[in-house]
C-alpha positions as MATLAB code, in Angstrom:
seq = 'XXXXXXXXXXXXXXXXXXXXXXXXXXXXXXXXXXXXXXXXXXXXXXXXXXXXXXXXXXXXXXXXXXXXXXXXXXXXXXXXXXXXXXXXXXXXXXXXXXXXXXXXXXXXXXXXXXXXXXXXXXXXXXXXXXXXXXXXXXXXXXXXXXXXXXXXXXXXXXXXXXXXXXXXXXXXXXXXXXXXXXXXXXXXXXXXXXXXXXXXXXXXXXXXXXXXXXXXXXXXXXXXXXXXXXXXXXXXXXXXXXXXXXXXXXXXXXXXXXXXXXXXXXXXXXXXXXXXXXXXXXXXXXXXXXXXXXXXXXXXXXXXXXXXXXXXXXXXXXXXXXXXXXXXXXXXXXXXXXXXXXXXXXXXXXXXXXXXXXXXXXXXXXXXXXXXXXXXXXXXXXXXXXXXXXXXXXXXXXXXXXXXXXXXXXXXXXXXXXXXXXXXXXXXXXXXXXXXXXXXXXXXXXXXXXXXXXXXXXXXXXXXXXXXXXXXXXXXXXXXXXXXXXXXXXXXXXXXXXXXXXXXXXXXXXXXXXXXXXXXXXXXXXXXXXXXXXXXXXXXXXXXXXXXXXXXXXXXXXXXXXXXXXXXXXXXXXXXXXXXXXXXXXXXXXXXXXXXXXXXXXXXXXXXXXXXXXXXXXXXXXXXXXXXXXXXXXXXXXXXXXXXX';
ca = [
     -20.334   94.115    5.151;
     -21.031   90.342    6.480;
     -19.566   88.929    9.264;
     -17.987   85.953    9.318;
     -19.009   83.278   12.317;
     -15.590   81.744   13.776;
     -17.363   79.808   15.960;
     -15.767   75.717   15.331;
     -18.543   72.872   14.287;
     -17.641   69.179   14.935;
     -18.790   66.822   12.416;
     -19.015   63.457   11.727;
     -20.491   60.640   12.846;
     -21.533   56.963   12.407;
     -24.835   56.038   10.435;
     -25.947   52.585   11.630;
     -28.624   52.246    8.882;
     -25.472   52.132    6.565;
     -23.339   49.564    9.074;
     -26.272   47.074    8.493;
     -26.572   47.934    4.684;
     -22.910   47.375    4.571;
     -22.765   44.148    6.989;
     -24.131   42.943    4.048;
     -22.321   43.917    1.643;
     -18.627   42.532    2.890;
     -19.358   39.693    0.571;
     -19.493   36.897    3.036;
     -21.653   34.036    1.487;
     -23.318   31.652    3.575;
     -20.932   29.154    3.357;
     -18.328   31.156    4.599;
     -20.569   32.543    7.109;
     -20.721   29.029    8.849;
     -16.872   28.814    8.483;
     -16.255   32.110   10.703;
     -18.288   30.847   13.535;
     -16.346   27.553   12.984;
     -13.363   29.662   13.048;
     -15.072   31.439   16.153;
     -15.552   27.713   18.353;
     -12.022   26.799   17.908;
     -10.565   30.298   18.849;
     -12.245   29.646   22.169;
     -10.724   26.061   22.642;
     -13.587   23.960   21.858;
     -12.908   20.342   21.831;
     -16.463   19.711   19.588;
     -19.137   21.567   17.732;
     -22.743   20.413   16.900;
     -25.380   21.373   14.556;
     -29.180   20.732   15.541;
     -31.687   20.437   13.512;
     -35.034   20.428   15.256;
     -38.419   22.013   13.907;
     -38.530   24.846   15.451;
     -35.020   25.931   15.476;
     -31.436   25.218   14.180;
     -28.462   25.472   17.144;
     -25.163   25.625   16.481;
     -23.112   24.597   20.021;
     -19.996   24.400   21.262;
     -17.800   23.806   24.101;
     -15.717   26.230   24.226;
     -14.020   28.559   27.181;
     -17.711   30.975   26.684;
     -18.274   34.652   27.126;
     -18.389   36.796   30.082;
     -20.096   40.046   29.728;
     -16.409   41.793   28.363;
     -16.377   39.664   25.669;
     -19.841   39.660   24.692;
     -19.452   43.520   24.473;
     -16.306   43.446   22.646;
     -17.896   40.943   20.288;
     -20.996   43.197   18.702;
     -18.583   46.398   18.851;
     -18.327   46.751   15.407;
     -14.492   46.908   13.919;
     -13.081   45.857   17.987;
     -10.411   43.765   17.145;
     -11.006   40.964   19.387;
      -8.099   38.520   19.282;
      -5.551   41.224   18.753;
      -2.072   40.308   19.764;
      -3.475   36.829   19.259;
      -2.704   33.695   16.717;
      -6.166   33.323   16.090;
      -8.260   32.961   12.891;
     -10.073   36.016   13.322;
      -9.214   39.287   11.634;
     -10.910   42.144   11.694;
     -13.443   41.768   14.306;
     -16.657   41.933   11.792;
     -16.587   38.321   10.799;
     -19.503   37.036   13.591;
     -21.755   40.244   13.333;
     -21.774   39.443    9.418;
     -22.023   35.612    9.908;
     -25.207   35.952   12.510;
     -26.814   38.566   10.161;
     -26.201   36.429    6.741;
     -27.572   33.095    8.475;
     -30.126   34.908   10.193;
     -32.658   35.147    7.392;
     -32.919   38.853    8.702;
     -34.493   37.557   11.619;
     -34.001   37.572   15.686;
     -31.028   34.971   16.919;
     -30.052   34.074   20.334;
     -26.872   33.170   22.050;
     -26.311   31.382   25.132;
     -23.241   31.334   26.814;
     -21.513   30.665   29.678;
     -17.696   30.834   30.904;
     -15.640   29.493   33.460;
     -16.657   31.241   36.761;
     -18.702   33.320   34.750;
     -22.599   33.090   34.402;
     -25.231   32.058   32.460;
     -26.080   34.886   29.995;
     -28.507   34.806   27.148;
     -28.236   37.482   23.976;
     -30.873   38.617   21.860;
     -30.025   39.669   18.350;
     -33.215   41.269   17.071;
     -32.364   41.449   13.556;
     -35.338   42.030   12.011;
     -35.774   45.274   14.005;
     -33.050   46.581   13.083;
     -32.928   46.451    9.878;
     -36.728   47.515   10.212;
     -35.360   50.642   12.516;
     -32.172   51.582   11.035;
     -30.397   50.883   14.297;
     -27.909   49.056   15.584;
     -26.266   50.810   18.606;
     -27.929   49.826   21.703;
     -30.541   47.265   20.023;
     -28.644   43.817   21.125;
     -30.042   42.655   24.603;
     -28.345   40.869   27.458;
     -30.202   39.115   30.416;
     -29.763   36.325   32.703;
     -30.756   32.433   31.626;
     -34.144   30.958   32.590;
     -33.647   28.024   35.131;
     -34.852   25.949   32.045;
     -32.841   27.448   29.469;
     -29.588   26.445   31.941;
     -30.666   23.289   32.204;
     -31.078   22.780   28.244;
     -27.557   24.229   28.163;
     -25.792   21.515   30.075;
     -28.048   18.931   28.138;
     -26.735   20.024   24.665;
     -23.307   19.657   26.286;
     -24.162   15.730   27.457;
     -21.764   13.862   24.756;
     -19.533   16.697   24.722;
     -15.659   16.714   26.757;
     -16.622   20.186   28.280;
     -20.008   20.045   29.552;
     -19.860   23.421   31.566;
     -19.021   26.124   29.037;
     -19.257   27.119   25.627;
     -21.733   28.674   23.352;
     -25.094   28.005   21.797;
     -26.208   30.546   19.201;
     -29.969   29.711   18.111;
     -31.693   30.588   14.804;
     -34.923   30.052   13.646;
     -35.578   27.215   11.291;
     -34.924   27.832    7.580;
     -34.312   25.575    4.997;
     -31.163   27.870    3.129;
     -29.596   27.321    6.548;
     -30.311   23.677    6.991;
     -29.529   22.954    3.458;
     -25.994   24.869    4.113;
     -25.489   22.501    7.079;
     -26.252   19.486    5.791;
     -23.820   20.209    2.682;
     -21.342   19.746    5.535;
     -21.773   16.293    6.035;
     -22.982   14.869    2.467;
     -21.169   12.299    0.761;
     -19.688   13.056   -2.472;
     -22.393   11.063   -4.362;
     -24.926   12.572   -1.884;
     -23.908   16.218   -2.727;
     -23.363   15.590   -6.217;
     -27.255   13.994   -5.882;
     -28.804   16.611   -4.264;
     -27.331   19.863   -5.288;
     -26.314   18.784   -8.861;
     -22.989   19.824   -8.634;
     -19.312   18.874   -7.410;
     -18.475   19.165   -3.763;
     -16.251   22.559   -3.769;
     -12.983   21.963   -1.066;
     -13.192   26.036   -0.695;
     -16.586   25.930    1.231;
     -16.230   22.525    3.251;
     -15.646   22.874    7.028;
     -13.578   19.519    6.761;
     -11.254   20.605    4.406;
     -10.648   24.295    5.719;
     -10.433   23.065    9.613;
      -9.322   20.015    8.773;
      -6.268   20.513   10.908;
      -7.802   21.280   13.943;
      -8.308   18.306   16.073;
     -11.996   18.292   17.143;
     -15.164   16.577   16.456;
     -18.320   18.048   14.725;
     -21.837   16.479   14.550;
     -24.696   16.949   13.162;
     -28.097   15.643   14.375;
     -31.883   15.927   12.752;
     -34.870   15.470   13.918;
     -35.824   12.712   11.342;
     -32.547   10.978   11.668;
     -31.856    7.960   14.410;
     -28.098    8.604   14.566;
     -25.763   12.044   14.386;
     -24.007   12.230   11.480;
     -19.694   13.280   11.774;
     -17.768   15.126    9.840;
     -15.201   14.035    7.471;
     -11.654   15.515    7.843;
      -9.539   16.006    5.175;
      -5.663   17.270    6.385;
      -3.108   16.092    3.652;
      -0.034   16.432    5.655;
      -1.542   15.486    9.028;
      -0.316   11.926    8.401;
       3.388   10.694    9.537;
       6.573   10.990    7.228;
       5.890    6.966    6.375;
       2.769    7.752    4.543;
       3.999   10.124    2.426;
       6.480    8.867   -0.462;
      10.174   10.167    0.491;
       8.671   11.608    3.356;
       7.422   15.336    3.352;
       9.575   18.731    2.640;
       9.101   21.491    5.143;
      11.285   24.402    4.166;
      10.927   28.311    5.506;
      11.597   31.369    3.623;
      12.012   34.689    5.826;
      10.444   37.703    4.453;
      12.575   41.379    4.588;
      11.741   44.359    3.636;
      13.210   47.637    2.833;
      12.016   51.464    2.863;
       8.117   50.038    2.861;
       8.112   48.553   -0.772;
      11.334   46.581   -1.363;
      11.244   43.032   -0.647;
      13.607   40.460   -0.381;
      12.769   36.729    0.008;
      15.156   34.131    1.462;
      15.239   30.471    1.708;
      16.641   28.992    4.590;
      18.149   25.055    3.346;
      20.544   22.927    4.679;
      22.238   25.652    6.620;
      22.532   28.287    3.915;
      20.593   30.799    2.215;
      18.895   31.257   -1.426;
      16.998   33.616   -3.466;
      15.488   34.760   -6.423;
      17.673   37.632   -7.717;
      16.618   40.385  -10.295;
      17.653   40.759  -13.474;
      19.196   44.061  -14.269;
      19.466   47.276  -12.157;
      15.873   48.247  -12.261;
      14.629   44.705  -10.541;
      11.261   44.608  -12.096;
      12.014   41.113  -13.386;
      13.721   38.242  -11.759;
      15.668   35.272  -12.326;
      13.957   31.850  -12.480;
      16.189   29.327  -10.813;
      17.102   30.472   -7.419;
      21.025   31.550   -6.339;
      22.741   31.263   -3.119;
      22.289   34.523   -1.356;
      25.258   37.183   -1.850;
      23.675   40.536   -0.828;
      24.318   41.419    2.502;
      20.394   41.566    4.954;
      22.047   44.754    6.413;
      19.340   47.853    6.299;
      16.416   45.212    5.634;
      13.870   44.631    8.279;
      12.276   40.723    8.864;
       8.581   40.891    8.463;
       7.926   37.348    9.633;
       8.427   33.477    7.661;
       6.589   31.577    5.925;
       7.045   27.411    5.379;
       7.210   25.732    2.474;
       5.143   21.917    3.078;
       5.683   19.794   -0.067;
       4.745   15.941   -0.105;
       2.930   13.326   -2.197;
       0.939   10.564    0.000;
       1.386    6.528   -0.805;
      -1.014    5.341   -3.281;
       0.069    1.371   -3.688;
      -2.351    1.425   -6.777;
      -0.106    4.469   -8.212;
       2.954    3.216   -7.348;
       3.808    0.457   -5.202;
       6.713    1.073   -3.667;
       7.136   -1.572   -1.045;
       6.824   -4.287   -3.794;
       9.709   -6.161   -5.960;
       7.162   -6.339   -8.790;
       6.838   -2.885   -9.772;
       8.826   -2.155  -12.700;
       7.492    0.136  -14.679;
       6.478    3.735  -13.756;
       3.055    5.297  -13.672;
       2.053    5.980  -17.262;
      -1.295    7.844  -17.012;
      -2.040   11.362  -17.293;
      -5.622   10.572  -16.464;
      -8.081   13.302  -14.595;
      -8.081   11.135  -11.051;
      -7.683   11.836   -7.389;
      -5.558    9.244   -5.279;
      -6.278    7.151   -2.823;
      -6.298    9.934   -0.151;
      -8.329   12.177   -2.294;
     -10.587    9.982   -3.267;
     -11.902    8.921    0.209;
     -12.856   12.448    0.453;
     -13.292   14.189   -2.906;
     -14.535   10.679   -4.804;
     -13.040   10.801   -8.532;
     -12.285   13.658  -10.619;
     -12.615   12.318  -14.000;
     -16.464   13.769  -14.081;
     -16.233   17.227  -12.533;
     -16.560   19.713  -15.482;
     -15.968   22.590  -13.360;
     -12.542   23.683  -14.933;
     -12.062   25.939  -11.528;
     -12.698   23.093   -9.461;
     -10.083   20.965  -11.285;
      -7.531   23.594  -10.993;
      -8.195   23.923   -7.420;
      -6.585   20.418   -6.852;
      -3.190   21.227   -8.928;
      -2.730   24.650   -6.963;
      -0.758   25.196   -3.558;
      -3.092   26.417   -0.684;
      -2.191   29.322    1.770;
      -2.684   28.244    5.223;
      -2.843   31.028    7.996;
      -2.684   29.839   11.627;
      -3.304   26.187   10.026;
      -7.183   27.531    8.806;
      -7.507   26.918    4.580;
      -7.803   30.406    3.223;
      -7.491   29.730   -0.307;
      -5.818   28.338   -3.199;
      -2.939   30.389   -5.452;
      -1.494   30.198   -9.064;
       2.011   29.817   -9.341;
       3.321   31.564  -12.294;
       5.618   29.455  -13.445;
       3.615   26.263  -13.403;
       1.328   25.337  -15.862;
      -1.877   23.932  -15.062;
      -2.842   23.102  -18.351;
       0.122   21.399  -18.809;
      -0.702   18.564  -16.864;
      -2.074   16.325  -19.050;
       1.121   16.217  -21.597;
       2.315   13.538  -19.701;
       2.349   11.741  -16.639;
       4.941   13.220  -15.139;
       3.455   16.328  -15.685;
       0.437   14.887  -13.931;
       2.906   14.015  -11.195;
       4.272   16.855  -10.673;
       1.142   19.530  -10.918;
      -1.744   17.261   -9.463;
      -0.688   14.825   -7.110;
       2.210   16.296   -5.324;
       0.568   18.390   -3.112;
       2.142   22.029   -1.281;
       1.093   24.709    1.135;
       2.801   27.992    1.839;
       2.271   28.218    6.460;
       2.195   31.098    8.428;
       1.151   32.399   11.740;
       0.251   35.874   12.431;
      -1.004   37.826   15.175;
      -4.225   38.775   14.788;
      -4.660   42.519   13.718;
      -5.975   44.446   10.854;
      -2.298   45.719    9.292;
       0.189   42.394   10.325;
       2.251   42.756    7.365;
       1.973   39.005    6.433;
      -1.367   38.872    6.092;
      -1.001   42.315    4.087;
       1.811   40.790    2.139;
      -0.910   37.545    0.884;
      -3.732   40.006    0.751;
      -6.073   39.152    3.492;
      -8.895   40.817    3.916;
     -12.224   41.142    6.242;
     -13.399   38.493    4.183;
     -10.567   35.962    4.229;
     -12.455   33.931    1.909;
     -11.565   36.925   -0.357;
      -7.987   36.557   -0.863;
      -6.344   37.245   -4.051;
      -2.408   36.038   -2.856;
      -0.438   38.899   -5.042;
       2.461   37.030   -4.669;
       6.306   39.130   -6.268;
       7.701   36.255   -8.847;
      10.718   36.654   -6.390;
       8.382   34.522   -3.954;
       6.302   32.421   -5.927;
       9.217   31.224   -7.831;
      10.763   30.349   -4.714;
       8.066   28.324   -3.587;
       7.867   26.596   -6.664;
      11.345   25.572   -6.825;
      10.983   23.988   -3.306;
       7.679   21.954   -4.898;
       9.543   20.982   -8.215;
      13.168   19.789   -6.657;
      10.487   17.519   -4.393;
       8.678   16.304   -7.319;
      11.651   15.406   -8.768;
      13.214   13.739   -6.040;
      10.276   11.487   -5.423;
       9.663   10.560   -9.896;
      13.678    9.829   -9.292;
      13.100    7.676   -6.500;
      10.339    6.048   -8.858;
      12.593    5.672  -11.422;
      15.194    4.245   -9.288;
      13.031    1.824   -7.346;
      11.770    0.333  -11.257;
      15.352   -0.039  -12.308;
      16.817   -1.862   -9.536;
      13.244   -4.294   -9.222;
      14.395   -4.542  -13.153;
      18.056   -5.555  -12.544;
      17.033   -7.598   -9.659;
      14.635   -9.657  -11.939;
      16.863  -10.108  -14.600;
      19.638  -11.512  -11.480;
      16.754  -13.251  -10.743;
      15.821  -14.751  -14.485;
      19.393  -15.516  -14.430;
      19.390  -17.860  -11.301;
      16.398  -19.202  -12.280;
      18.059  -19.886  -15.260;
      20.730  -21.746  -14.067;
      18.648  -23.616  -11.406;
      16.468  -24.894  -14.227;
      19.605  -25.654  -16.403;
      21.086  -27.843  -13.031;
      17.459  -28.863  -12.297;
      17.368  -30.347  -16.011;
      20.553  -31.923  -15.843;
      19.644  -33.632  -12.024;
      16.981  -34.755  -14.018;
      18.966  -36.039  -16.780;
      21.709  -37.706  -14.571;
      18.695  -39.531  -12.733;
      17.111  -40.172  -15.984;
      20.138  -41.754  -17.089;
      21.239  -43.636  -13.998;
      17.196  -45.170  -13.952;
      17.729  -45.897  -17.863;
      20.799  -48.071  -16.697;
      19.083  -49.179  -13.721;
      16.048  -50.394  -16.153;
      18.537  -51.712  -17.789;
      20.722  -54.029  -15.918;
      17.634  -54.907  -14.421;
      16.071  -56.056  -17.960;
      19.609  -57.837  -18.664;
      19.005  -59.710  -14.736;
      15.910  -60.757  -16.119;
      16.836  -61.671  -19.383;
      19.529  -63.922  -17.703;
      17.340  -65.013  -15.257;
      15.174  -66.373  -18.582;
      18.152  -67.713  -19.919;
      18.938  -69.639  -16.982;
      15.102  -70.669  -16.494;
      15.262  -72.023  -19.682;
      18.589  -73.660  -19.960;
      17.180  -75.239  -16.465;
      13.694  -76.500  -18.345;
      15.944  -77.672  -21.352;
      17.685  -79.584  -19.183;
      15.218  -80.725  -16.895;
      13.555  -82.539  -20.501;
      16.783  -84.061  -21.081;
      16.577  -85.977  -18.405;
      13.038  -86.788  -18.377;
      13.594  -87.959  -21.439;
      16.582  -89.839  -20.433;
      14.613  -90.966  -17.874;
      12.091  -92.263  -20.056;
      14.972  -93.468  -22.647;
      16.612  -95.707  -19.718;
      13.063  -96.722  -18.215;
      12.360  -98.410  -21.749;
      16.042  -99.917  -21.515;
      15.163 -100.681  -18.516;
      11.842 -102.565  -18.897;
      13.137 -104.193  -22.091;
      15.917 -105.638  -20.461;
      13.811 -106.980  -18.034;
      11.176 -108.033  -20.790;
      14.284 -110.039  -22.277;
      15.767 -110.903  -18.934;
      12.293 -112.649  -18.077;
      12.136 -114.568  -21.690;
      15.618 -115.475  -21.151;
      14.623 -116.436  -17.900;
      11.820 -118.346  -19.484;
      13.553 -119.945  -21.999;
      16.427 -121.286  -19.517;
      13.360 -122.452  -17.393;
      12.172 -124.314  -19.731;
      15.424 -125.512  -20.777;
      16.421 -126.943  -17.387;
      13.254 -128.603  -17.540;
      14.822 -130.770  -20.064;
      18.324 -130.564  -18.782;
      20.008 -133.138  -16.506;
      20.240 -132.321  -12.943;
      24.247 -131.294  -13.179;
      23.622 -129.346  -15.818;
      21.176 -127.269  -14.250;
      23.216 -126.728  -11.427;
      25.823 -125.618  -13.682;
      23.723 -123.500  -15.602;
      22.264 -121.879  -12.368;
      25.853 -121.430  -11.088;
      27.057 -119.301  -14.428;
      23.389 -117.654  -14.377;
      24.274 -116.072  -10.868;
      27.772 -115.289  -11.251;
      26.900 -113.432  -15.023;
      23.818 -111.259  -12.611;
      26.363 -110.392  -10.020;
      28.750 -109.152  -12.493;
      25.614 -107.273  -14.454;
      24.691 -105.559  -10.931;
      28.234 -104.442  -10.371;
      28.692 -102.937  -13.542;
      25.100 -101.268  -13.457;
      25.834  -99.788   -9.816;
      28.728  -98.352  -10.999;
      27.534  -97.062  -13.853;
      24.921  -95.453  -12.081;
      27.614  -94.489   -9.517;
      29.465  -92.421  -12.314;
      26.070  -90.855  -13.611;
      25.359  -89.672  -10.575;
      28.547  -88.088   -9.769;
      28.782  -86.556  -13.343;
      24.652  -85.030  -12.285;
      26.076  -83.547   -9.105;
      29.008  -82.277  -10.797;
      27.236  -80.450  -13.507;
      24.255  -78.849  -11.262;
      27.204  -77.780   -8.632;
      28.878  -75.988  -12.010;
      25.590  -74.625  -12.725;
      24.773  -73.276   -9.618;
      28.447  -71.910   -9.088;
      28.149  -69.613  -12.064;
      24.474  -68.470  -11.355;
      26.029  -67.459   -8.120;
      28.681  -65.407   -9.708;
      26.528  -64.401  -12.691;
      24.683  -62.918   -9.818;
      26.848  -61.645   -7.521;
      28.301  -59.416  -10.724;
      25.601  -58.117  -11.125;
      24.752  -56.854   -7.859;
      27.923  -55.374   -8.081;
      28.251  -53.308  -11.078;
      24.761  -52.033   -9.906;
      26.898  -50.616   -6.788;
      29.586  -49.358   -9.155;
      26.798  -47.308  -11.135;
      25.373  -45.935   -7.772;
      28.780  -44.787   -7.280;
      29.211  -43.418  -10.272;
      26.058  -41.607  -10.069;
      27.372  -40.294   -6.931;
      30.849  -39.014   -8.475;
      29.303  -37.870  -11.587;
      26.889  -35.576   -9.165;
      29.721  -34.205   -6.459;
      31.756  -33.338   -9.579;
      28.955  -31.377  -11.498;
      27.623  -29.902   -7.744;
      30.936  -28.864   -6.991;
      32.409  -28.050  -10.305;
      35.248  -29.796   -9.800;
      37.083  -32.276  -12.119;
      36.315  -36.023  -12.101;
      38.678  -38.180   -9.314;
      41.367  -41.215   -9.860;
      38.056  -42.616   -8.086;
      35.221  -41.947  -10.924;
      37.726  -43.629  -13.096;
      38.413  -46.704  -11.475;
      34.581  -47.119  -10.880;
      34.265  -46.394  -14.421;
      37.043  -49.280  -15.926;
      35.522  -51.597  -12.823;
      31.962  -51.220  -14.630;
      33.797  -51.750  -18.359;
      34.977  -55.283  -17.103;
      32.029  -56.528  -15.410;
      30.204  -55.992  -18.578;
      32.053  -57.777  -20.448;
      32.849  -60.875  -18.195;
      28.548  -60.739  -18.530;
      28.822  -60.303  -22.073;
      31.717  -63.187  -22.630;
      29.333  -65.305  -19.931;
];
């Protein structure tokens, strides 16, 4: 009969051939390799990061606190979770040993680093042994810096705020790894160029960090000047860029014998929910409910907020003008203004992913981008049905916040699915959740296409007040213009009638003035005929006194002077009457040219003050005065004492 060997036999162990098979395997692409030794920099409080490109080599550096010897151990143990306890953006403590191998090339890296009272230390990574050997345990090396290699430390660190610590891990040159570098700081026209396809928000450093407030260069050897990052960080602007402001709202997560969850909305000072429907709660409500069930028995996992907000686009929708009227009407493909500056325009990216990428909310954890998420009841496709829709699904924007400790089972990031990969993240939100979220997104939509609506009505009632006004301006405008038409029509014409006397009298004054020239000429042929007789009189009594005795040419001579003196008296006062009469008549004359004249001037006054009634009364919409009327029967008889004149 055998005997059986009681002896105890330990077993078990760790294969490292298989870790660096399965480094490998974690699915951790290259772009997201770069973003965990992003994430690394600004867990150690760098202020800025910088990619250099030379020949030889390509250098990733920051300025960060560094490592001391702890910390470089702790970081190539394998699984040491080395922010535990921590808000950092590390998880599982694998990320860097995957990122250094996947950038690597499988070939050797080195780090530099140095820390604040720490010293210089330099880190081989032998790669391509390893994986040659099978090994990993025991095969990364750590030694003191050269005198040069310090010195090329601190010069890396020149432009940078620290210039004393930090990190410089060094690979050799490849173009997969320069090519993955450079996608970082393209252009969307460059990227779209070069790589013949559409710059994906997912694997950009600017979009994913974007919160984090630190610079990040990029120099090559070929190129004169560094090149700087774009950052892209929707809500990092002020409540005045953002149409009604933004919406931050948190919703407190519970839980319940390790499966039941309960998620509440904290707003305004009360609480809300999605409730189930029916006893088994496998389905739930859709519009949330005030919260009725006592949180007695339930334990708090940890909150989450809610950001909802749609940035000012003035091309969209001007807001701050008095001419917009009408809301947007377009459900066309585009980014806005905000979008665009980083994304470019939408209309030509025929990646239907990529598209939907922009209408989802993202998940942030400890303010890194870990991915996008569907909400169930919001239709992406449904965007396009109208502009509202367009509204509502693309351009307000939302992000569901939290911030863990770091540690492989925080129930949060259990709860949203993280794993070692956080690029691999597939949110498996409860409908009890997700439809809380999107009821926080849709009552903000809403509130800002109301506040749309509301700003086009009143810019439409104030334009019609407006075209109402103007209205009656332009009526009193036309019937200012009217009155002064009028009053220069009576102006014109009083002034024609002035002249038209003043013709009158012109004439009546030339009529006269040939009467008496040819009166003149009438009584100078009287005149010189009576003298023409007077002097063959004259001659004839000559020559009759030549034949007359002496007494009776003294006698003839005698009644000869006395018959001239009594001719001379009766001329003079003849002429004496004519002349009176003349300077009677032209003193008539003159008299009623004077008061011709002076009527006129004044019924011109009357109509000025007319003019000025008829205006007061019309201004002031008051009733014509005892005034206007006695101005008005004053003009009545002036015109006709001109008309009787």
């Amino acid at each position: 009969m055998s005997t059986i060997n009681e002896q105890s036999i330990c077993v078990g162990s760790i294969n490292d051939a298989g870790i660096l098979l399965a480094l490998k395997r974690k699915g951790i692409t290259p772009e997201k390799s770069l973003s965990e030794l992003f994430a690394n920099s600004i867990d150690a409080g760098c202020n800025g990061i910088l990619y250099k490109i030379s020949r030889s080599n390509i250098k990733l550096i920051d300025d960060g606190k560094g490592m001391n010897m702890e910390k470089i151990q702790n970081m190539f143990d394998i699984h040491k979770e080395n922010h535990k306890n921590d808000k950092s953006l590390g998880v599982s403590g694998v990320g860097a040993k995957v990122s250094l191998l996947i950038l690597s090339n499988d070939t050797s890296v080195v780090l530099y680093t140095k820390s604040v009272n720490g010293q210089y230390y330099k880190v081989e990574i032998p790669w391509d042994e390893m994986l040659q050997q099978g090994k990993y345990t025991g095969m990364i090396r750590t030694l003191p810096m050269s005198e040069n290699e310090v010195v090329e430390f601190h010069k890396e660190r020149d432009y940078m705020k620290n210039k004393n610590t930090g990190v410089t891990i060094k690979f050799k040159y490849s173009d997969k790894l320069k090519h993955e570098i450079e996608k970082q700081f393209c252009s969307v026209e460059e990227y779209r160029q070069k790589y013949n396809s559409e710059l994906n928000p997912e694997n950009q450093l600017g979009v994913i960090y974007g919160a984090f407030p630190l610079d990040c260069s990029y120099e090559h050897y070929e190129e004169k000047e560094p090149r700087k990052m774009q950052k892209y960080n929707y809500f990092g602007g002020e409540d005045n860029e953002f149409y009604k402001g933004k919406t931050e709202e948190t919703i407190s997560v519970y839980e319940k014998e390790k499966k039941l969850k309960r998620y509440i909305l904290h707003k305004n000072g009360e609480e809300f929910e999605i409730k189930q429907l029916g006893i088994k709660g496998k389905q739930f409500k859709k519009d949330i409910e005030k919260m009725t069930e006592s949180l007695i028995g339930w334990s708090h996992l940890g909150d989450f907020k809610v950001k909802v907000g749609c940035r000012r686009d003035y091309s969209y929708f001007n807001d701050e003008s008095n001419e917009t009227k009408e809301m947007p009407d377009s459900g066309a493909e585009v980014h806005l203004k905000y979008e665009q500056a980083y994304f470019g325009d939408c209309i030509d990216v025929k990646d239907a992913k990529l598209r939907d990428y922009f209408c989802k909310p993202e998940l942030i954890r400890n303010d890194q981008i870990i991915c996008s998420f569907d909400l169930p009841d919001e239709l992406i496709a449904a965007r396009r049905a109208s502009a509202k829709n367009m509204f509502i699904i693309k351009h307000v924007k939302c992000q569901l916040l939290y911030y863990p400790v770091s540690s492989l089972n925080n129930p949060l990031d259990l709860l949203c699915g993280i794993q070692e990969n956080k690029g691999q993240c597939d949110c498996p939100f409860d409908k009890s959740f997700s439809r809380l979220i999107y009821a926080i997104k849709n009552e903000k939509s809403n509130e800002i296409w109301d506040y749309f609506d509301e700003h086009c009505r009143k810019n439409k009632e104030e334009e019609n007040e407006e075209e109402r006004k103007k209205r009656e301006i332009e009526s009193e405008k036309k019937l200012k213009i009217k009155e002064v038409q009028d009053m220069i029509k009576r102006e014109k014409k009083l002034a024609a009638e002035k002249k038209r006397q003043e013709k009158k009298e012109r004439e009546q004054k030339e009529k006269l003035e040939l009467q008496r020239n040819a009166e003149e000429k009438r009584k100078a042929k009287e005149e010189a005929d009576r003298k023409a007789k007077e002097e063959a009189d004259q001659k004839a009594k000559e020559e009759e006194l030549k034949n007359a005795t002496p007494e009776a040419r003294a006698a003839k001579e005698e009644a000869d002077r006395k018959a001239k003196e009594e001719a001379d008296r009766k001329a003079k006062e003849e002429a004496d009457r004519k002349a009176k009469e003349e300077a009677d008549r032209k003193a008539k004359e003159e008299a009623e040219i004077l008061q011709h004249n002076e009527l006129i001037e004044e019924l011109i006054e009357l109509f000025k003050k007319y003019n000025e009634e008829t205006l007061y009364s019309k201004k002031n919409k008051v009733k014509n005065s005892e005034k206007f009327y006695e101005i008005k029967k004053s003009i009545q008889n002036i015109n006709q004492m001109l008309l009787d004149d």
